[in-house]
MITOR-330028 format. One record per residue (C-alpha): residue in three letters; y, x, z. Coordinates in steps of 0.1 Angstrom, whole numbers, plus 5000, padded with zeros to 4 digits. Layout:
% MITOR-330028
ALAYXZ...
***
This chain:
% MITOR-330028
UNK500050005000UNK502450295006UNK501650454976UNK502250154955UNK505950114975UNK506250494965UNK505950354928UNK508250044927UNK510450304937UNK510250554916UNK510650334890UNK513850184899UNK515250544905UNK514350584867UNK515750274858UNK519350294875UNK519150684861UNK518750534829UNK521450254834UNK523850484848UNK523850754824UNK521150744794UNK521950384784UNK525650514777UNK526550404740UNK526950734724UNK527350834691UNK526951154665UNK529451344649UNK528051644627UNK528851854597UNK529652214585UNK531852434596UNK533552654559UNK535752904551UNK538152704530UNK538352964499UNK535053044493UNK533152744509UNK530953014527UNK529252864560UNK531153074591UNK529053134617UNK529453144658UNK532752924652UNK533652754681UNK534152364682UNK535952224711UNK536051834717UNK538651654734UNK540152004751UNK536852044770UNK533252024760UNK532552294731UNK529652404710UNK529252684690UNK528152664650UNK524952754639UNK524453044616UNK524352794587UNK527952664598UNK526252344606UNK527552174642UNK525951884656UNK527551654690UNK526551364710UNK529551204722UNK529750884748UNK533350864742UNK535850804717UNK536951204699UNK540551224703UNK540751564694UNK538951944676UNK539852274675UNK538052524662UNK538552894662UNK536753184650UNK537353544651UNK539453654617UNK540453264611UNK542853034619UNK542752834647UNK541952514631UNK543452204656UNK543051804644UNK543951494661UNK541451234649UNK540350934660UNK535950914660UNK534350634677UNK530950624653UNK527950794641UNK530251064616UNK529451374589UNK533151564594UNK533051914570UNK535852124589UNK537452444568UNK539252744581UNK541952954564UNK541253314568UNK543653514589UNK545853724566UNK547754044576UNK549854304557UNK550254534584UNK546854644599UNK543854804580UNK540354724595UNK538054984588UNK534355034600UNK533954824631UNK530454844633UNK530054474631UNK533054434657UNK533754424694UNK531254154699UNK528454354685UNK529554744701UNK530054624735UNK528254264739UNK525354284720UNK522354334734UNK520754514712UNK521154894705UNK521655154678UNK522654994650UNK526154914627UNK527554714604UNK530254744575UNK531154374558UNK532554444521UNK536054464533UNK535154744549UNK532954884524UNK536154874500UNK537955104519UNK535955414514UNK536055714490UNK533455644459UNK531855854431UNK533655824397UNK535655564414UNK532555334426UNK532555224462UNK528755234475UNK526955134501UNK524855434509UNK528055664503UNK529555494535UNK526055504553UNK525855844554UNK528855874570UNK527855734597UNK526255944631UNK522756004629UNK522456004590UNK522056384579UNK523256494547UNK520256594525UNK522256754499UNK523556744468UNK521456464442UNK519156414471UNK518156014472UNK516855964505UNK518355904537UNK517656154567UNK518055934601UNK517356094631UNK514656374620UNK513356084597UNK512156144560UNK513155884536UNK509855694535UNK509955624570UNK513155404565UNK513055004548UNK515454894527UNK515454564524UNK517654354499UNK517653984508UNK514554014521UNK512754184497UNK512054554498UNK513254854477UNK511255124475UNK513755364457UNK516955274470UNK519355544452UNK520655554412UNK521955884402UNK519756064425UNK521755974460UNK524655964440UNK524555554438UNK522855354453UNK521255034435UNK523454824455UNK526354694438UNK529354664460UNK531054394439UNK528354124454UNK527754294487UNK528654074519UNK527254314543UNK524554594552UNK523354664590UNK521654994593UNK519754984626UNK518655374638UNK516355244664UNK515054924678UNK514354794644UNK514154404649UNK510354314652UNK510554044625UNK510854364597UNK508054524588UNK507154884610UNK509055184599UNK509455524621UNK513055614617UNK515655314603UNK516454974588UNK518654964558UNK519554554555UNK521754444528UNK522454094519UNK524854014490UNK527553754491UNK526453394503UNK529753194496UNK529852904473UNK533052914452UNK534652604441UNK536652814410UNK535453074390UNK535453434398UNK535553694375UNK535854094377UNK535654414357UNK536054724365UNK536355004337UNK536655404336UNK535655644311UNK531955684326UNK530655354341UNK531454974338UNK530854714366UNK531754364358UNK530254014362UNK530953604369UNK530353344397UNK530952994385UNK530752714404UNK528052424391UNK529052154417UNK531252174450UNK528352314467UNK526352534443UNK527452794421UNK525753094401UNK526553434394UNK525853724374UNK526554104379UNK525954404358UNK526754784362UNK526055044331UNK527155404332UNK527455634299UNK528055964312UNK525956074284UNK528856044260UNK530956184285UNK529856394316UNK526956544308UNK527856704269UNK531056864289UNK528256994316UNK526357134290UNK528457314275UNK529357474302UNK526357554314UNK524557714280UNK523858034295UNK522357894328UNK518557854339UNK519157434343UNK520657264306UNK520156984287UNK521256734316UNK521056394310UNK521756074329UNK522655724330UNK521355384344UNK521855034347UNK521254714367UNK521954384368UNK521954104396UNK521253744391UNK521853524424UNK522653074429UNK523452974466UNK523052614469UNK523952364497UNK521652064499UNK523251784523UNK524451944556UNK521252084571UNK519952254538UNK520752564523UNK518952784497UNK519753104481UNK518453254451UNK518953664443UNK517153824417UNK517854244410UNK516754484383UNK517954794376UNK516455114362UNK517455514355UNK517355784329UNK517156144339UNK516256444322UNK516956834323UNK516057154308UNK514657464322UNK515857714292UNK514658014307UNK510957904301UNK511957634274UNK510757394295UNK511956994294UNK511756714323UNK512256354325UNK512256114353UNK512355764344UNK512355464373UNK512555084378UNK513154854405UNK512854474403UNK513154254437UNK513453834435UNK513853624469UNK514353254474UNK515553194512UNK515552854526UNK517352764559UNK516952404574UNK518852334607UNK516252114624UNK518751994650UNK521752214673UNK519252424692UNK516752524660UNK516852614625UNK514152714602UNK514253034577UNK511853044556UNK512053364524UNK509253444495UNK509853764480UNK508953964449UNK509054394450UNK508554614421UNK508854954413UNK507355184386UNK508155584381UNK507155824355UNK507556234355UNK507456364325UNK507256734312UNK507156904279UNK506857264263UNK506357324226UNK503057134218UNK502057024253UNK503256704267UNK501956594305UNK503056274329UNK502456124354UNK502855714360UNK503055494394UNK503555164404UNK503554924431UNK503854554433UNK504754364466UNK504454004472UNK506153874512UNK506053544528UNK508053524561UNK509153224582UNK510653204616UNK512152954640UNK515853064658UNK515952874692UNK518952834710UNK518052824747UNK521252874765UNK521053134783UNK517553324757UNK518353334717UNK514653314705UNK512953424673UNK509753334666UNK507453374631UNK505353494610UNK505253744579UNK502153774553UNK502354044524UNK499954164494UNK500654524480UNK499254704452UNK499555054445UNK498755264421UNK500355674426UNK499355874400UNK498355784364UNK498356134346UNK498456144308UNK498056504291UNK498556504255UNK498456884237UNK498556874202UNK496956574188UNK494656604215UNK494856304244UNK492856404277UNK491256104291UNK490956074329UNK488955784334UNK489455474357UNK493255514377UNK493455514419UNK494655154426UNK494755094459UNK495054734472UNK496554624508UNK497454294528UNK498654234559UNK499953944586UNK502353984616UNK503353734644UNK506753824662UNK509053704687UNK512153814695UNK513753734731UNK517953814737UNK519253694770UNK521353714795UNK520053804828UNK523553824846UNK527353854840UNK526554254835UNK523054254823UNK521454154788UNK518254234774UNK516654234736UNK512854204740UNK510554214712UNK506654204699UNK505154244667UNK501454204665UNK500354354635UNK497054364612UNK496754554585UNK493854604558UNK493154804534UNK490954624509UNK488654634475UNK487854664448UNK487555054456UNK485155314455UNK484055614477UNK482955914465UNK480155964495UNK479056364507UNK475656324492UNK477256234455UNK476655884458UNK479255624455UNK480155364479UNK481755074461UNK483854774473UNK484154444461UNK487154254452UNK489054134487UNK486454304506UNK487754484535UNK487254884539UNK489754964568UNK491354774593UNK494054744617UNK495654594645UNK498354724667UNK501054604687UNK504754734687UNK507154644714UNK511154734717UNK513354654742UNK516654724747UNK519054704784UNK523254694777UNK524854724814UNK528254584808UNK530454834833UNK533454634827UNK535554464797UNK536254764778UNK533054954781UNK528954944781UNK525755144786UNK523355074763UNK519255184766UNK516555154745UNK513055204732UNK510855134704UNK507055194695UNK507155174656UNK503755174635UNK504255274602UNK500755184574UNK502755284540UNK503155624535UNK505755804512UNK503656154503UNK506256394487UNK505256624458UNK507556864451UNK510057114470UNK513256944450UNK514956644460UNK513956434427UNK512556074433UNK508956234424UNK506956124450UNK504555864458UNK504055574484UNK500155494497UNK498855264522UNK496455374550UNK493355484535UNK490155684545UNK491655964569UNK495255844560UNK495755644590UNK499055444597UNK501555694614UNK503155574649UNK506555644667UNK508455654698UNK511855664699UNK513955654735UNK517555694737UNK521155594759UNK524055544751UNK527955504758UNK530255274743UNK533855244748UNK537655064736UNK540255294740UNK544155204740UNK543954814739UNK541154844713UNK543055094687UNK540255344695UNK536555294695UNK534255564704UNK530155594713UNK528255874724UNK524955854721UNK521056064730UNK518156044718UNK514456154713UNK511556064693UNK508056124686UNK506056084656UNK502356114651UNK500156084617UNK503056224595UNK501156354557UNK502156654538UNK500256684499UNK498756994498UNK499857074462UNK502257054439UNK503056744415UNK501156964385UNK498256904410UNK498056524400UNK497156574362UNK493556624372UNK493856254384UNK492856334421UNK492756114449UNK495656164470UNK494256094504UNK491656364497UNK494356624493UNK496656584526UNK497556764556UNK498356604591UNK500356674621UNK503056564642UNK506956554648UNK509956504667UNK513256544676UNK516456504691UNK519956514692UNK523156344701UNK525556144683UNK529656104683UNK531655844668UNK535355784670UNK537255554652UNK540955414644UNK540755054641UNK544854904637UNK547555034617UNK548355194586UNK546455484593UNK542655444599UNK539355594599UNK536255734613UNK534656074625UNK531056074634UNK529256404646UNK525556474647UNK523856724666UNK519856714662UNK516856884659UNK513956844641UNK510556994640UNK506556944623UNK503057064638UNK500257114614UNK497557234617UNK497357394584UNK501057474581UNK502057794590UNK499057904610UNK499357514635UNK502857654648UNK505857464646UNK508357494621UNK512057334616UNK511557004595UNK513057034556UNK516056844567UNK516856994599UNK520756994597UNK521857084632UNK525357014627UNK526256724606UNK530256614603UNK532056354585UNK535556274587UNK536855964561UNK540655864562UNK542255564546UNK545955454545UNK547555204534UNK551355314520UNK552754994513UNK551954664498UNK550854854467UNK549755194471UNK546755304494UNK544855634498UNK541955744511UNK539456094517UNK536056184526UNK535156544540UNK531356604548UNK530656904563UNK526056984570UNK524457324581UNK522057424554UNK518457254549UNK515857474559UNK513957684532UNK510757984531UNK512058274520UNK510358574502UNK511258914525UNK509059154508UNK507259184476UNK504159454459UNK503059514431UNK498959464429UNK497559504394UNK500359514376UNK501459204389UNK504659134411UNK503358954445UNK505858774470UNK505358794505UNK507458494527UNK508858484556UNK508058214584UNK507357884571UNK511057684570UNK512557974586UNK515558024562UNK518557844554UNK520357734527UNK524157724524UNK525957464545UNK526957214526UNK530557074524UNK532456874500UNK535856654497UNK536756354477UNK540356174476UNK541255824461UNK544155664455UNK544755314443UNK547655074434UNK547854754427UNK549354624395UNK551054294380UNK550053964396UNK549553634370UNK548353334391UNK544753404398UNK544953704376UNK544954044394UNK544854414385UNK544554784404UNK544355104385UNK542455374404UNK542055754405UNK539355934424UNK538456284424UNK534956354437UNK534156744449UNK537956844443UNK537957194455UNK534657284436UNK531757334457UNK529057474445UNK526057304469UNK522857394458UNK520457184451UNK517357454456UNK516357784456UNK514258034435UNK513758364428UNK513758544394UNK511758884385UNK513659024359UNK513059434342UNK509859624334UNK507059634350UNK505259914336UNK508360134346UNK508759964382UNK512559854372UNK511659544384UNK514659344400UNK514459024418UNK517058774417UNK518058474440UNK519258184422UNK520357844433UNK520657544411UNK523957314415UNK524356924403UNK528156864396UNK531457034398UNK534356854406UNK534456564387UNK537656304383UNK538055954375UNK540155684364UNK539455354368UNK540955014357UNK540054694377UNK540554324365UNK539954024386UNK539753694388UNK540153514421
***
């Protein structure tokens, strides 16, 4: 009997609760929150109601409020926007789109805020940066080209790796241990013009966020960095047009608007330096060991964003772009080609499911295909790969108040094949039989946690359960002779591992933080490099037979703080990591005609380092700019590498300096420099040398125990902008890139020159350089 009185009571609780507060008459207002130019959503805008309860836009712009009285009044305000403030009257269910007018300013110049105050000193997460295009525009380019990677590796932690090197170095990293990711979709040869562009192109470019550490666990496992671009999401309502012109390259392309909320665009870049550059080069450089230079490439983007209702969006990017190179080696009469294509497609879908949860779903597309080529009289050898990716990855953000939650999954399918040889010598074709394909998939589950445990204290947790599989049809080539052959699907090796990252920022007050962090990073693709030059000629392979998927640990602290009412920003930061299950080739990229198998021919071992990391920047006035600093050191252990002791990595720069200075001279004119400033890579050098049999025999020194020159270099820009008409503007340009000459090799050899038989015999060091200094002028039409 008491228990049923407990009941009756209960209920009416739940009843008056229900008449007193749920039974209220409320009503929905929703809609998207748009920058009122480009009809891009803005995300994190703020949305008060009635000058007290507020909410904060969804990354797709969309807002969404229950209301149980009549809206009287909205403001909105985001950072770099107008305060937006209405008086309305709302009493009903109501779709309200609200735009904002970008904030506009003559006076101060933003330059690299890595991705703003919010993000240095707030954000929870560690070690990484962001430049938006604006940014990006105000940076020193190469024959007056803005680029991406340009501005990247001015940036602390990013070494140098020389002149026409395409990789990027981050923290003792190589270049395969780095994703690049372009909407999604991966590019496994980031860099035209070998490091000189990237395939990027700036005109389209929203944003890129290199992260050095603590790669989110959502991205597939790399060792050393993240390179995440995404190109410009707006949805015009006029067209836009641009072009800009020089003597060696053209970038121009369209975006025209279809309806008020979809709109399609299309991009191209070409260069033809070899009608203009490279005849002048070779010219000049007749008499030298490297002629006969020749480049140019070319790419194209393709991209639709497209706004379905106000909880829909999809966006469409499709890239392709590919690159001519060649050279000479007249001393031996001797010619080289390297030829390369990328292709990468995504379709991204976000659905905001209601205020707390939106759905992003992306398919993607990744292609890339090389070829080396040499030639001598009657003999003609190359050497082909290719790889094809295919991604599916969809995850849930889930705003909890106080935890910002990412949860999803990611599937992929790779194929690979590294090295096709074809040897032609006369009218003779060598046949090599049945090429090493190599066929992978793999799954992930993730979930991302960022919260606040107190006023002071935040935390970014992640997990990434990973399996990966390596899988038939393949063949094994067994000790007795036999073979071992796999069927189609069928799994040969398999894995599963589990990568956490976490990172702690102690908020020590308003203007400053500490930030710590660490990440265990598995790593199943590998890049194997072939030859001692920085070319693209090298070769990526999934984790096969004794090539097992490499793993990383990275810790590191670090100290960030606004100077002089946020004029100045500066960071210093420390760090260390570990690698384990790194792969050297043990021969050269002649090695691959026979048509070997790659994973038979490796060695393994181990690396790390450390180093420590300075950035100071000038964010208001006239007069900005950035200077980063890089200490570090980095070393490899293998056991068959000079005798299992350990030896300074390839791209151990100890002292790494950039210094880039833009200012803005009036409403017209504007300037800017870049001077870049790395110790010399590390090299094996001959010391001695016999002569046994009438031969001349080298004998080196320790293995990468020399040095090359530092490197150092300065470009300048100026720019000013020309006659207005309407919608109509134009800016003529002039850059100069290298203007005091340097000289920066890319490698070094060594040349026998005299008589043997009268042991006259002379050896000469040589080093090969890229460019001289090289200007530009450039003319720039838009249409806005």
């Amino acid at each position: 009997m008491f228990i049923k009185k407990i009941f009756y009571f209960l209920i009416f609780l739940l009843s008056l609760f229900y008449n007193c507060v749920l039974a209220q008459e409320k009503f929905l207002i929703k809609g998207l929150i748009l920058d009122k130019h480009t009809k891009a959503p803005i995300s994190g805008a703020v949305i008060q109601f009635n000058e007290k309860d507020q909410i904060i836009a969804k990354n797709t712009g969309y807002y969404h409020y229950n209301s149980a009285s009549e809206i009287k009044s909205i403001k909105v305000y985001n950072l770099g926007y107008d305060t937006l403030n209405l008086r309305i009257n709302i009493k009903q269910d109501s779709v309200l789109d609200l735009y904002l007018n970008p904030f506009i300013t003559t006076m101060d110049a933003v330059l690299v805020t890595a991705a703003g105050k919010k993000e240095i000193l707030n954000d929870n997460r560690a070690n990484f940066q962001t430049l938006n295009k604006k940014e990006l525009s105000l940076t020193t380019g190469f024959l007056g080209q803005k680029d991406v990677f340009k501005a990247i590796r001015s940036l602390p932690g990013v070494a140098n790796g020389g002149e026409g090197n395409s990789g990027l170095f981050v923290r003792g990293g190589t270049g395969g241990q780095n994703l690049t990711l372009f909407n999604d979709a991966i590019i496994y040869n980031p860099m035209h013009m070998l490091g000189l562009f990237s395939v990027f192109n700036p005109s389209i470019t929203e944003d890129v966020t290199l992260y050095k550490s603590g790669v989110p666990s959502e991205h597939p496992g790399r060792l050393s960095a993240l390179v995440d671009v995404k190109s410009d999401k707006s949805i015009t309502n006029s067209p836009k047009f641009e072009a800009d012109v020089s003597p060696f390259s053209i970038n121009t392309g369209t975006t025209l608007p279809i309806t008020d909320y979809w709109n399609i665009g299309v991009w191209g870049r070409k260069t033809f330096m070899n009608q203009t550059v490279w005849p002048v080069i070779n010219e000049l450089s007749k008499s030298l060991f490297l002629n006969k230079m020749k480049y140019d490439f070319y790419d194209v983007n393709i991209f639709s964003n497209l706004r379905l209702g106000t909880k829909d969006v999809i966006y469409f990017s499709a890239y392709s772009g590919g690159d001519d190179f060649g050279f000479g080696i007249g001393h031996f009469n001797i010619n080289n080609y390297i030829n390369w294509v990328n292709t990468a497609t995504s379709l991204n879908w976000v659905k905001t499911i209601n205020n707390k949860i939106t759905l992003n779903t992306t398919g993607t597309y990744s292609g890339y295909n090389f070829k080396f080529g040499i030639s001598q009289e009657q003999y003609n050898a190359s050497i082909k790969s290719h790889i094809r990716d295919l991604s599916y990855k969809s995850y849930l953000n889930i705003n909890l108040n106080r935890h910002q939650l990412k949860a999803g999954v990611y599937l992929a399918d790779h194929k690979y094949i590294p090295n096709t040889p074809s040897v032609q010598s006369a009218d003779t074709e060598m046949d090599y039989g049945t090429k090493n394909i190599y066929y992978a998939d793999e799954g992930a589950i993730y979930i991302i946690d960022d919260f606040k445990w107190n006023s002071k204290i935040g935390l970014n947790v992640g997990m990434r359960l990973n399996y990966f599989r390596h899988k038939g049809p393949y063949s094994i080539v067994e000790k007795s002779g036999g073979t071992l052959n796999f069927g189609r699907n069928e799994t040969i090796t398999d894995y599963l591992f589990l990568d956490p990252s976490i990172s702690l920022n102690y908020q020590l007050n308003e203007k400053s933080a500490l930030k710590l962090s660490f990440n265990r990073n598995t790593q199943p693709l590998h890049l194997i490099s072939v030859t001692a030059v920085n070319f693209p000629a090298d070769f990526w392979m999934p984790s096969v037979g004794n090539l097992q998927p490499a793993k990383g640990y990275q810790g590191s602290i670090g100290y960030y703080k606004d100077i002089n009412n946020k004029k100045y920003s500066t960071s210093l930061s420390i760090f260390y990591k570990k690698m384990y299950g790194l792969a050297e080739f043990s021969g050269g990229i002649m090695n691959l005609i026979d048509n070997m198998k790659i994973e038979d021919n490796l060695y393994y071992g181990n690396g790390d380092s450390w180093g420590t990391e300075l950035f100071i920047k000038k964010t208001k006035g006239r007069f900005g700019g950035w200077l980063s600093y890089t200490f570090a050191v980095a070393n490899r252990q293998f056991d068959k590498i000079n005798e299992g002791k350990r030896f300074p990595f390839k791209y151990d720069r100890r002292h790494d300096i950039s210094l880039t200075c833009n200012y803005k001279i009036n409403r017209l004119w504007s300037a800017s420099a870049l001077f870049t400033f790395a110790s010399g890579n590390a090299y094996t050098k001959p010391v001695s040398r016999y002569m046994v049999g009438g031969n001349l025999v080298n004998e080196y020194g320790s293995f990468n125990g020399s040095r090359m020159p530092a490197y150092h270099r300065m470009d300048i820009s100026a720019g000013r902008k020309l006659k207005s008409y309407k919608r109509l503007e134009t800016e003529l340009s002039i850059s100069v890139y290298n203007i005091y000459n340097r000289q920066n090799p890319m490698y070094m050899f060594y040349i026998a020159e005299g008589d043997l038989a009268k042991y006259t015999v002379s050896v000469q060091a040589k080093s090969i350089a890229l460019l001289p200094v090289l200007p530009a002028i450039n003319y720039k039409i838009y249409l806005k």
